[in-house]
C-alpha positions in Angstrom: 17.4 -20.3 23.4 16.4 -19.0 27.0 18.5 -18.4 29.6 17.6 -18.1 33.4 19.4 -15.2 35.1 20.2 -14.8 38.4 19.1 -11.4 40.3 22.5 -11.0 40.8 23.6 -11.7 37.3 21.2 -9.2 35.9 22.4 -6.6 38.8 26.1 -7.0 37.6 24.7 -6.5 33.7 22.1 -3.7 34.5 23.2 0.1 34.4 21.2 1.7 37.1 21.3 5.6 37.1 19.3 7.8 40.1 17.9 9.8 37.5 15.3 8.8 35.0 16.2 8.8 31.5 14.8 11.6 29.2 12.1 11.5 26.6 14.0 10.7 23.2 12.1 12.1 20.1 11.9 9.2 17.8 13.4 9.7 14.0 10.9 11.2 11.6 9.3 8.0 9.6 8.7 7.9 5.8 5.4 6.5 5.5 4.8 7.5 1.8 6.6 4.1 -0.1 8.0 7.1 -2.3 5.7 6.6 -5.2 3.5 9.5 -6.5 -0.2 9.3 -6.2 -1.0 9.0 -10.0 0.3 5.1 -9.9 -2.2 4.9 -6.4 -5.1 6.4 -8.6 -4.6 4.1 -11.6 -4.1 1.3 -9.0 -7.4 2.2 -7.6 -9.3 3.1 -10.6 -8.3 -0.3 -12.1 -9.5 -2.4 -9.1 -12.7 -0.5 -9.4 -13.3 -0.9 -13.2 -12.8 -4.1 -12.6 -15.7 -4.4 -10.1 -18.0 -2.2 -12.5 -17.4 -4.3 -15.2 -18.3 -8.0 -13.3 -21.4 -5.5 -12.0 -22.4 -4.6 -15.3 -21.5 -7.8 -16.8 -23.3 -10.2 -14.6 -26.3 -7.6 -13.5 -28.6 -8.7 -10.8 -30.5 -7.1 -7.8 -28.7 -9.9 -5.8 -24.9 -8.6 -6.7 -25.7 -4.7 -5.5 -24.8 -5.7 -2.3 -21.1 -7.8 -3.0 -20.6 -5.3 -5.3 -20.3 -2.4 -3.3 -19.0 -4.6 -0.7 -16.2 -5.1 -2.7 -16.3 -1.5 -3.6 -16.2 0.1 -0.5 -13.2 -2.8 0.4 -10.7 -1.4 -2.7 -11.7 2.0 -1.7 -11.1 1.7 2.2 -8.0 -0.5 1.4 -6.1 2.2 -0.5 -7.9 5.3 1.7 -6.3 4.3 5.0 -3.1 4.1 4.1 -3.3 7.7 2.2 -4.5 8.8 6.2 -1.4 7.2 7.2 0.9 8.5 5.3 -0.7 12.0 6.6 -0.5 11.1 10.1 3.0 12.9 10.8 2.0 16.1 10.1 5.9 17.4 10.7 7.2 15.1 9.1 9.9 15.7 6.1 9.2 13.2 4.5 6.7 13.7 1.5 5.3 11.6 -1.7 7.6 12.2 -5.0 6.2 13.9 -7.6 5.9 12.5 -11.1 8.9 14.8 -12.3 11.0 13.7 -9.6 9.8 10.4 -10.2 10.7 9.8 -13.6 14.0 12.0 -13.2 15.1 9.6 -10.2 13.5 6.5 -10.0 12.8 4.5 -7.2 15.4 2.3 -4.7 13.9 -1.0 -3.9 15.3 -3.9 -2.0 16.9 -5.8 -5.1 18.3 -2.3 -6.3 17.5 0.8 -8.1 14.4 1.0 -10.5 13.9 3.5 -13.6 10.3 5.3 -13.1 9.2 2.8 -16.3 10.1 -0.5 -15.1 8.9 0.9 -11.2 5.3 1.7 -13.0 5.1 -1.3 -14.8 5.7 -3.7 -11.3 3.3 -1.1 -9.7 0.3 -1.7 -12.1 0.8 -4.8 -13.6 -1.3 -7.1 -11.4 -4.3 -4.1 -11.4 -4.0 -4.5 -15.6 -4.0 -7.9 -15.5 -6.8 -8.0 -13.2 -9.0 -5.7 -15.4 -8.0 -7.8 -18.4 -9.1 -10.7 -16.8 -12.5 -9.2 -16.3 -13.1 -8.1 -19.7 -12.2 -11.6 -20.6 -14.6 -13.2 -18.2 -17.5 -10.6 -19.4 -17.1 -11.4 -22.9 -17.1 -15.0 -22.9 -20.2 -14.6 -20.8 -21.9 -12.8 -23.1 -20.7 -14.9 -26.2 -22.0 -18.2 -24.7 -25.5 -17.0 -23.7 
């Protein structure tokens, strides 16, 4: 709820100081979700063999256009956040390898994960996807 304050209210709340206060340095920031790139590139790579195979699959001049649309979308949708994560230059803070990966796992918000069960959560909707599109393709070309 809001409250209306007084000017004297706030005055008796408010620490005033004649000097101004110095320029903190905020806490480094780990921007890089801890995963290793290989589970990004399959990520990607799945998305777009999935667009390459509804290209191929349903051809026509008219789909050149959505297609690389869609395309340039998946590869613009994964690229900025690789800038990102390179946007703090000094920070510590850095991708894990696969090694370190596998040896340690990853710490999620319901609790630690082995590097197995973290890849499977990681490309299980890009599989599934893909999967999807071979099915789609096939019973295309079965029913014509």
């Amino acid at each position: 709820m809001a409250e209306k304050l007084t000017r004297r209210q706030i005055a008796e709340a408010a620490t005033i100081s004649a000097q101004a206060p110095r320029q903190l340095r905020n806490a480094p920031v780990d921007r890089t979700f801890e995963l290793p790139g290989i589970l990004y590139a399959a990520t990607v790579g799945l998305f777009l063999g999935y667009v390459a195979i509804m290209g191929w699959g349903f051809a026509h001049p008219e789909m050149i256009l959505p297609v690389a649309i869609f395309a340039i979308f998946i590869v613009a949708g994964f690229g900025v956040p690789a800038i990102w994560t390179r946007l703090a230059p000094d920070s510590p803070a850095r991708a894990k390898s696969w090694s370190r990966f596998v040896a340690e796992g990853i710490d999620t918000a319901t609790g630690p994960l082995d590097a197995k069960a973290a890849s499977v959560q990681v490309v299980i909707l890009p599989v599934l996807i893909f999967g999807w599109g071979v099915a789609v393709v096939s019973i295309a070309a079965l029913a014509r």
